[in-house]
N, C-alpha and C positions, 0 to 999 in steps of 0.2 A: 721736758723734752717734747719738738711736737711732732705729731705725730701724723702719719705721711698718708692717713687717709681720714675724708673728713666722715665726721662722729655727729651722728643724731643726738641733741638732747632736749628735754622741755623745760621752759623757761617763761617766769612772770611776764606780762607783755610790758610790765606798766616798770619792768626794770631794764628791757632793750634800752640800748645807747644808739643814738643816731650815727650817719659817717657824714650827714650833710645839715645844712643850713637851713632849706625852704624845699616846701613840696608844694605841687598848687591844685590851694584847698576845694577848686570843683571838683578834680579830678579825685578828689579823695570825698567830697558828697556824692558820686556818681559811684563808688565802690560802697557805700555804703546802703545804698541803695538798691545796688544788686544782691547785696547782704539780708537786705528785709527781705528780699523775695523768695527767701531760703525756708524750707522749714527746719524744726529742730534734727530731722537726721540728714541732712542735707547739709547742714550748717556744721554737724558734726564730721561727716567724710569729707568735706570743705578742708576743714584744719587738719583730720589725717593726713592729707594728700601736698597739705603745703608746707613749704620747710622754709623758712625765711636764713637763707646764705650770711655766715658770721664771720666774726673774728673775735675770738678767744683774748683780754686784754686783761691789765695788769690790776692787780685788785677784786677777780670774779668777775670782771665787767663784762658783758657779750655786747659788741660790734654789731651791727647788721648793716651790711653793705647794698642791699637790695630790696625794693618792698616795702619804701618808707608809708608810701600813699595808704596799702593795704593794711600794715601796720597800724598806721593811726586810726583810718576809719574801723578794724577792729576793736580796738583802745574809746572811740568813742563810742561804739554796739555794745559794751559793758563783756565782752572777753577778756577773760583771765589769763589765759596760759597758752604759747601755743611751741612748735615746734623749731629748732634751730638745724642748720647743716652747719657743723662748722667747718670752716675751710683752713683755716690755719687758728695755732695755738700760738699767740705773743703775750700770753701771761706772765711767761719770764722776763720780756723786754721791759727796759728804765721806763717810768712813767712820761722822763722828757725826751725821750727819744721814738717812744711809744707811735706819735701821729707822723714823725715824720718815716717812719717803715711803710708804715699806712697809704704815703703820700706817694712813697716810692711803687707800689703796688696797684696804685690807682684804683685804691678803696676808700675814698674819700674824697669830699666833692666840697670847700671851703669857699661855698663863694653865697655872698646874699640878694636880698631881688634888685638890686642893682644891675649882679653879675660881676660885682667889684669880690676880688679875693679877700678874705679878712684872714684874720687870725686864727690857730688851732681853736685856743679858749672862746670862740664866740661860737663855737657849735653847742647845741643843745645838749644836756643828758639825759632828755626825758622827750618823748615820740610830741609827745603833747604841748610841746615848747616849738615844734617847727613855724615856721614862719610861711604867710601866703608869698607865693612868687604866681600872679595870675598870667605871664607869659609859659609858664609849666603847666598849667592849666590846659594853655594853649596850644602846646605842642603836643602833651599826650592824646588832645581831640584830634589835632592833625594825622595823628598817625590811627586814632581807629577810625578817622574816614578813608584811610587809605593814601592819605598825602604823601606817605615816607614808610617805608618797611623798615620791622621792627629789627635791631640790630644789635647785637652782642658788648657794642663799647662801651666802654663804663658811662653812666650818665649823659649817654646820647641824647634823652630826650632835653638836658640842659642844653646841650650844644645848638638844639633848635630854637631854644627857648631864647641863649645868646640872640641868634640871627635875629629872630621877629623885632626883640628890646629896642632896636635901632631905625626900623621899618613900618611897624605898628604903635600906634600913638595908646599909652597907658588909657587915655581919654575912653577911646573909638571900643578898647578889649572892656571897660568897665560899661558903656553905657549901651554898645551894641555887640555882645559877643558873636554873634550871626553873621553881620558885617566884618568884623575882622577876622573870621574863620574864612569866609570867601576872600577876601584881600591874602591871606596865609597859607590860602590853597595856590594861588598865584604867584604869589613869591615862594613857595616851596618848590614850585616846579621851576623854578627860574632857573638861568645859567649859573646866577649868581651862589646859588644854595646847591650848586653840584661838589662842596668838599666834605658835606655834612652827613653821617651814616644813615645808610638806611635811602638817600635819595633815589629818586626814578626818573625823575623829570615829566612826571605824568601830573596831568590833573581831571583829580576822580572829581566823578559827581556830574 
């Protein structure tokens, strides 16, 4: 039965199930890095205080719908265990019917650095299996410089990541990430990027 409020529990990190495909792995060297600069009690009311948002699945499995980036670079800092919210119980639901609830709920993000949809089964089961998408990368900088406020829809900062894929050349993000953070600040303030969450039309800096 589930149950109509969500339930704290703690849980192995190295047994979270992903809801997505790719995270972009600077953005997850930059959290780990804020990670070192922790010390041990610091690092310990760190993980009191964070709850990574679930989904309860069929087989014991736990979802994490949010906080993939965190997640991993946790998983790579040699953390064990940390804290779950969970938001809904679908451990009763069919296993093949399981992701398309998921899908319905817009707790699940099935697309790879392409940005092409794929299949349920090509999602990862294990945080450490995510794939780099460096326009993710790219969007999460975008937005702690201020290019786009931060915004509640699911995987908004893909939906940025979308827009750049088309804009910024794979080339220009790997060999001058500087240069296409300035070109991303520009097109983020564009007209063109006025449907995408979180815009302003402003460019900081």
């Amino acid at each position: 039965m589930t149950s109509p409020h969500p339930q704290l529990v703690s849980v192995k990190l190295e047994k979270l199930r992903p809801t997505q495909i790719t995270v972009g792995k600077q953005e997850v060297a930059l959290k780990r890095k804020e990670w070192e600069k922790l010390n041990k009690r610091a690092r310990t009311a760190a993980l009191e205080r964070h709850w990574f948002p679930a989904i309860s699945g069929p087989e014991g499995n736990h979802y994490i719908v949010d906080h993939h980036h965190f997640g991993l670079a946790l998983m790579e800092e040699d953390v064990k265990s940390v804290s779950l919210l969970v938001l809904k119980d679908l451990s009763f639901v069919e296993p093949a019917r399981f992701w398309t609830v998921m899908d319905h709920h817009q707790w699940v993000h099935p697309y790879d650095a392409d940005g092409v949809r794929c299949k349920f089964d090509m999602i990862p089961k294990r945080l450490e299996q995510l794939r780099d998408d460096p326009y993710r990368s790219l969007a999460g900088e975008l937005r702690r410089a201020g290019g786009y406020a931060k915004d509640v829809t699911p995987f908004s900062e893909f939906l940025w990541a979308d827009f750049f894929r088309s804009r910024i050349s794979r080339t220009l993000l790997k060999d001058n990430f500087a240069k296409a953070m300035i070109k991303a600040m520009k097109l983020g303030a564009s007209q063109d990027a006025r449907y995408l969450p979180g815009w302003t039309g402003l460019i900081v800096g």
